[in-house]
N, C-alpha and C positions, 0 to 999 in steps of 0.2 A: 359683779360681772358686767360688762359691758355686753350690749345688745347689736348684734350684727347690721351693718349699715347694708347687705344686700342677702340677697337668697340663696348667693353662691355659696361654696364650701369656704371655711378661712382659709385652707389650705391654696386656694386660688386665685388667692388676690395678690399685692405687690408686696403686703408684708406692713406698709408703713399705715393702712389703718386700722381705727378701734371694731375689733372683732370678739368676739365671746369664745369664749375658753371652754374648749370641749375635753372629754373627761380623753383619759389614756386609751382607755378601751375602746371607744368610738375612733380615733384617729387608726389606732391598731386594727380596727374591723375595715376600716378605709384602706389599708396599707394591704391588707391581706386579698382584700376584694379589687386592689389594684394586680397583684402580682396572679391572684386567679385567672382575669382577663387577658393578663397581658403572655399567657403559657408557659414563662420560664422566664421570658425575652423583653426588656422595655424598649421603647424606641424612644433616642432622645426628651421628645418633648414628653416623656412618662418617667423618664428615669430625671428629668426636673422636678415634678410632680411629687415622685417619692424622696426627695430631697428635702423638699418642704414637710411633708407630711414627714420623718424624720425628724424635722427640727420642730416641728408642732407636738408631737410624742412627748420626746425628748423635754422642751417644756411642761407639757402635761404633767408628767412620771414627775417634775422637781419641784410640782406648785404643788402635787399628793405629800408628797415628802415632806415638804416645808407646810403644810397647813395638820399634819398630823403629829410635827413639834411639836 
């Protein structure tokens, strides 16, 4: 696992650095606690947000998969 070069979420950064690998659950507890805030409705710069967070899951859920080969 690679150790996060800042305090931010990985979800927030550009994508192109080495970040650490948070489990499914946590991204999905993010995802959820985005759409709680935001009452039904994202506003652009949130509906990027859950983009990422999406594709952060998404790898999550395939690295559980493939490490339980």
């Amino acid at each position: 696992m690679f150790a996060s070069s800042s305090t931010s979420s990985p979800a927030s950064g550009d994508g192109d650095s080495l970040r650490a690998v948070r489990s499914a659950a946590v991204v999905n507890a993010e995802i959820r606690a985005l759409w709680a805030r935001a009452g039904g409705a994202l506003p652009p710069a949130e509906q990027e947000r859950y983009q990422r967070l999406l594709v952060e899951w998404a790898a999550a859920v395939h690295a559980d998969v493939v490490e339980a080969a």
